[in-house]
C-alpha positions, 0 to 999 in steps of 0.5 A: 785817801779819805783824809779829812772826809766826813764820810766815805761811800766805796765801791768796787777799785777806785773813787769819785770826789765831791765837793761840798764846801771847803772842808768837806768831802765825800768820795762815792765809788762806783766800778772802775771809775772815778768821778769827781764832782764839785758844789753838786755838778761836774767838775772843770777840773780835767788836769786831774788822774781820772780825767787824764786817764779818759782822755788818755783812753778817748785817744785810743779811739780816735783816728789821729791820722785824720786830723788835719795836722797828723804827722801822718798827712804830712805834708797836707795838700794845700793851695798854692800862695795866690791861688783859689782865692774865690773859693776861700773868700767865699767859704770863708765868709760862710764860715765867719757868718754866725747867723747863717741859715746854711748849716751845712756847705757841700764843696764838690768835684772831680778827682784832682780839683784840690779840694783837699787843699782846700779844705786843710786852708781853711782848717790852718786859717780858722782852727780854734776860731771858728773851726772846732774839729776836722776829719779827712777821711782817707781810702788808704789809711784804714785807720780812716776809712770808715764810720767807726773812729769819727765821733771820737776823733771829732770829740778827742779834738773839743777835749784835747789840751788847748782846745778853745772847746775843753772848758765848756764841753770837756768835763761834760764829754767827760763825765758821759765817758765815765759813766758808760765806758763801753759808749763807743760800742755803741750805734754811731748815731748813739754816740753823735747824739750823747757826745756831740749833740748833747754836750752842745746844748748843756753850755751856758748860751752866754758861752756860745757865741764865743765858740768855734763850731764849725767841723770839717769833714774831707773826702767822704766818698773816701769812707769806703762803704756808701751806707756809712757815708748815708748814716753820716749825712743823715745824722747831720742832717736830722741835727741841723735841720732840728736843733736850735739852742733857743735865745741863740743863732748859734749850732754846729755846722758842717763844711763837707768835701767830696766828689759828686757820687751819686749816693751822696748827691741823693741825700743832699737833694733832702737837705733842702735850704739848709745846704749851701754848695760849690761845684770847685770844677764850674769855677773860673780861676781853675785856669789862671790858679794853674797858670800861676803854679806853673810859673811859680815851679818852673821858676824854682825848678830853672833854679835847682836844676840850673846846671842842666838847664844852664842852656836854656836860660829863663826861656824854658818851657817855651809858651807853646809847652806851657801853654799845652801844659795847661790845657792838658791839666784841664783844671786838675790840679793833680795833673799839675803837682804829678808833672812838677814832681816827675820834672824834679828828679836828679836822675834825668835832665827836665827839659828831656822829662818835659819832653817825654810829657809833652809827647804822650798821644791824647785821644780825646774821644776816649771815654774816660774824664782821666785820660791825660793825667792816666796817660801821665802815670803810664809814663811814669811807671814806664820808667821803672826798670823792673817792673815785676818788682815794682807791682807787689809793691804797690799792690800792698800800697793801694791795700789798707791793713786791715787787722784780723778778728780778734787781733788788736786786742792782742797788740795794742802798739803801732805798726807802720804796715805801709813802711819800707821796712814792713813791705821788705819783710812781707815780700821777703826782700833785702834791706833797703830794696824797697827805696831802690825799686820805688826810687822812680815814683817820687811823683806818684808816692810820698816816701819817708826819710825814715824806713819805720813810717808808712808809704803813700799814695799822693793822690787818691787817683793814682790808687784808682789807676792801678786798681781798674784795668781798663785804665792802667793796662799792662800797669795794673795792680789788682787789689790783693783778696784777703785771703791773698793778704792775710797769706801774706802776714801769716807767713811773714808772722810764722817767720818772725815766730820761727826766729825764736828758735835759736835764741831759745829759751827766749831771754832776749826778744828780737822785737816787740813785733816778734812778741806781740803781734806776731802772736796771733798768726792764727787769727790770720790763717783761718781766714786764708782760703789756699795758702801758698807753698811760702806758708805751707813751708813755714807751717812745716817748719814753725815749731810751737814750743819755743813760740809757747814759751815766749808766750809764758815769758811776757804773761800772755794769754794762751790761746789753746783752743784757738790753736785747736782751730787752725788744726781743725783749718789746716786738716782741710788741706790734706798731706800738705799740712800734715807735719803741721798737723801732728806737731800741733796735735801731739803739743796740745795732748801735753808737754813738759815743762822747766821751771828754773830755781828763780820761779817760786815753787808757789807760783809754778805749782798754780801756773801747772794747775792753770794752763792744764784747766786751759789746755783742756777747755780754755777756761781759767781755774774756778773759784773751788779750785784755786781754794783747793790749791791754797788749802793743799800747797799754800799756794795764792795766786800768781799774775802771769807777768812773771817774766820767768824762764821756762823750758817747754819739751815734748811728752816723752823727750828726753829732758838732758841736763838741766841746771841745778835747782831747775823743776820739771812738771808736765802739763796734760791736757787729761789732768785738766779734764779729771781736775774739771769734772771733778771740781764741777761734780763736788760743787759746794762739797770741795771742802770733803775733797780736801779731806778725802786727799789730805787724810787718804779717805774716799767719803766723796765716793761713797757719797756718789759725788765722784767716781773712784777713778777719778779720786785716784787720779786726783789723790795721785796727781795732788801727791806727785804734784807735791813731790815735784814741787815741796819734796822738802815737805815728805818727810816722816813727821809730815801730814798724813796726806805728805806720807800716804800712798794716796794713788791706787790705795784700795779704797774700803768698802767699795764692791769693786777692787781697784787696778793694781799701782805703778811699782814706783814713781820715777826716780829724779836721781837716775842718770840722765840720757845723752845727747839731749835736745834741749839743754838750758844754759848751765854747767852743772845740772839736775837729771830728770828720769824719762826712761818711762815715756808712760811718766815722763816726769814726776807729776804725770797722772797715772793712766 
């Protein structure tokens, strides 16, 4: 690694390179990161591991979907050809003029304007020209309905490849990641400062006159909480307003799109002369912008549907439905682009769709800025011939996933929780039944060919229909409570979980769903304030060895005290969990365990010894410990990604035949505790513990270290560990901790005598029992005595 260097600095796992000249250079560690200098400054080199790496890392915490070319949003709203040509050519030439004094444009309006097609416009006509990033904030996609990914999308976008930005602000954006990782736990406005701010004003001022600068930022009413959208606003304002790069007109600038809230009309009042804004609504050409997309679509509708509307001819829609048509989308271009999609289906003929349209009744005098285009969604859920069918549904729809505490450090991977093949799963229907209830709403959702991608709402006001009741009435979907959701998951986690019980022991996972995420079902049941009978039954039936040992297979973490958690929360609930209960609790004292001729008895002795410490107070072994496993049975320790199988059976289960070579243990949750004590008693004195054990003396208890229970325990516990898992290794010429009788031997001088020892441990060869419950496959296999439940396997502590 250092081959050539003139001298070499290293600290902790990884290395910065810095070069000085040609042919020398130096490498300066520093943690888990690596930095890589060039001539003393930072270096442009950004194809290189580490750079890749942040980059890699700085993805993960940006929202993709905001960008305005996410597969996601596609396709994006965007103007009809023609059409909103004032608008474009004004905020156009807003954007193109570099000495500008408007560092900021507020583009507002009602619902259904087109805003966004505005400002996807103006992204595709001046991305990486003059515009440098987007972020269409979105109240449906929880991955962009708040504050927290906004700096980091906006970054991702100046460093990604082919970026005009990532040459002059990349290494610098950068070297701030590597220097703090942990950035982006930090304030929003921390990291627009650190990021943004001062990465700008560190380029070259002969560079940025070259550089796109303007960011744009889409439905920021959509972020869901009005102080996140203040605490943007504000922080945009205080850099606009302040920073000047001295020798250039040059600085970022903000296009912002939004409706006319009233929080966010107050903090632009402040802006004073450095803000430029458009009421879309106040514009003229709205009317003939929704003349022209009429004529356009009816022309390609007349066209597709020429069979049913072979008598018709090009007279349909007569001028009078035009006409009203027009009038009634009141410059709402939502209203336009839902008529067109409700127009254009196979299932009846248009001109009797049009019909039905023309039809709905409008009362002007209701006090509601929607009531056309409210009324043309009645009319088209009226169309669904089940209706119980259709709202859970959309009642998912119109609620963003949002993970539980804790949960995505558990699963890492994607999740379409909005696609047809999640919300079968969550309603419990059939393959395919989604696409069939759904299959009237084309005009109101975006439905994907493919079953794995998420379904969408088409328009944000949609989603406000079926949420308020005064407006949608007999067709409201209320908004799900959390704990009304969180319900849902859980059951559906717990049913993904319980389908490892016939493939048990799990060789063959069914999903990555089924062992990742599913994982941390009780993150979600803690959250749910009344479960429903559907998860009371599958708490009933979900039984915790088989989901355990999958959890052993994969490496992942056991979440012993967090399970203790969910049975302090299921108590709550009476009789109704009480099955639950007693599983779980029974399961947590202890349980058995196989470990297959494939697993190293190394390896299996220190997974023993780890769950029992975790299983006891959910800590890893301490440092002693580990030392004192090493010294005893040679054994290192193992990385849980061990991909082995295990058997798990409960304390006192009979544990049938098992395949030859196969080893069982038990795991207690008392054996951790007296191995814990006993450690933290001893401190620094581990080393006596050793030799207490290994030459069947008690100097620990003489000199007050421990008590003599717990000695007996360990010397106990340690030698049957050893018989279990190096039987080999008791033999007459053995060492003396190998030959000694080191449980219940009565310990000298000590003024109490000791109760009497167990006649013997149990025997491996006695014949096993019939009919065990569960047997690995195998033919040929070894017993394993349980006709003593009090030592239901041959390392159980004596008690």
């Amino acid at each position: 690694m250092f081959n050539g260097s003139k001298g070499a600095i290293v600290h902790g796992d990884a290395h910065n390179t810095v070069g000085r000249d040609q042919n020398v250079n130096a490498y300066e560690v520093h943690g888990s990161m690596t930095n890589v200098y060039n001539n003393g400054g930072i270096s442009e080199n950004l194809d290189d591991p580490i750079s890749l790496e942040t980059l890699s890392m700085l993805a993960q915490k940006a929202a993709a979907n905001a960008c305005y070319d996410s597969e996601q949003r596609f396709p994006p709203p965007n103007c009809h050809p023609g059409t909103r040509t004032q608008i474009l050519k004004k905020l156009g030439e807003w954007i193109e003029d570099d000495s500008k004094a408007t560092k900021v444009f507020w583009l507002h309006g009602t619902a259904g304007i087109g805003k966004s097609a505005i400002a996807q416009n103006l992204a595709e006509a001046y991305m990486g020209r003059k515009v440098a990033a987007t972020f269409f904030f979105s109240r449906n996609d929880s991955t962009r309905d708040k504050l927290e990914p906004f700096v980091a999308s906006l970054v991702y976008q100046f460093c990604k490849p082919n970026s005009p930005l990532r040459p002059a602000l990349g290494p610098i954006i950068m070297e701030i990641i590597r220097a703090d990782p942990n950035i982006f736990r930090t304030s929003f406005e921390s990291q627009f400062e650190k990021l943004i701010v001062e990465p700008w004003s560190k380029i070259r001022i002969t560079e940025l006159d070259s550089l796109p600068n303007t960011i744009i930022v889409d439905g920021l009413d959509e972020c869901i909480k009005h102080p996140s959208q203040e605490r943007l606003l504000g922080i945009i304002h205080r850099f606009t307003a302040a920073r000047r790069i001295p020798g250039s007109s040059m600085s970022w600038t903000f296009l912002i799109c939004s409706r006319p809230e009233p929080q966010i009309r107050d903090i632009f009042d402040d802006f004073g002369t450095i803000l430029g804004n458009f009421d879309v609504n106040s514009s003229d050409e709205a009317y003939w912008d929704i003349h022209k997309y009429f004529t356009d679509q009816f022309a390609i509708l007349r066209k597709k549907h020429r069979r049913a509307l072979h008598h018709e001819g090009t007279s349909w829609p007569s001028d009078d439905a035009f006409d009203k048509l027009i009038s009634r989308a009141d410059r709402q271009f939502i209203f336009a682009t839902t008529v067109i999609k409700f127009l254009d289906t196979r299932d009846e003929r248009p001109q009797d769709r049009l019909e039905t349209v023309l039809r709905i009744y409008v009362d002007h005098g209701i006090d509601s800025p929607y009531s056309d285009l409210d009324l043309l969604y009645h009319q088209i859920l009226s169309t669904c011939k089940s209706w119980e069918k259709v709202r859970p549904v959309l009642r998912l729809l119109i609620n963003s996933h949002h993970p539980a505490d804790s949960d995505g450090d558990t699963y890492r991977g994607d999740i379409s929780w909005r696609s047809s093949e999640m919300i079968a799963l969550l309603l419990h229907l059939k393959q395919g039944e989604v696409e069939t209830i759904l299959s009237r709403l084309h005009s109101v959702l975006r439905i994907p060919e493919d079953v794995h991608h998420d379904i969408h709402t088409a328009h944000a006001s949609f989603t406000e229909f079926l949420s308020d009741p005064n407006r949608s009435r007999q067709h409201h979907a209320p908004h799900m409570s959390k704990s009304e959701y969180y319900d849902c998951v859980a059951t559906l986690l717990l049913h993904t979980l319980s389908t490892l019980k016939p493939h048990y022991p799990l060789y063959h996972p069914q999903s990555d769903f089924t062992t990742t995420f599913s994982l941390r079902w009780d993150v979600y049941c803690r959250e749910i304030e009344s479960p429903s009978l559907d998860l009371l039954a599958a708490l009933s039936g979900f039984d915790p060895y088989p989901f355990v040992a999958a959890c052993m297979f994969y490496g992942f973490n056991l979440y012993f005290l967090l399970w203790g958690r969910v049975i302090k929360w299921a108590k709550s609930f009476g009789e109704s969990t009480q099955h639950f209960v007693e599983i779980w609790e029974s399961f947590l004292q202890g349980f058995c365990i196989a470990f297959p001729s494939t697993v190293s008895q190394h390896k299996a002795i220190w997974w023993t010894f780890k769950w029992e410490r975790e299983l006891f107070d959910g800590y890893d072994l301490a440092e002693s410990q580990k030392v004192l496993l090493q010294k005893l049975y040679s054994a290192r320790e193992a990385t849980l990604a061990w991909k082995g199988h295990a058997l798990l059976i409960p304390l006192g289960n009979n544990h049938g035949m098992l395949p030859e070579g196969w080893v069982v243990t038990c795991v207690k949750r008392t054996n951790g505790e007296v191995f814990r004590r006993v450690s933290g008693a001893l401190m620094d004195n581990h080393g006596q513990l050793f030799k207490d054990i290994q030459n069947d003396t008690c100097k620990t208890v003489l000199g007050n270290w421990i008590k003599e229970d717990d000695l007996i325990q360990i010397k106990c516990l340690m030698k049957q560990r050893r018989k279990v898992f190096f039987p080999e290794s008791l033999s007459d010429s053995d060492s003396s901790f190998a030959k000694s009788a080191a449980y219940r031997k009565p310990l000298p001088n000590l003024s109490q005598s000791l109760p009497s020892p167990p006649q013997s441990l149990p025997d491996a060869s006695q014949s096993p029992p019939e009919s065990p419950p569960y047997l690995p496959p195998g033919t040929s296999g070894q017993a394993v005595d349980q006709s003593d439940t009090s030592h239901c396997c041959q390392c159980c502590v004596i008690s």
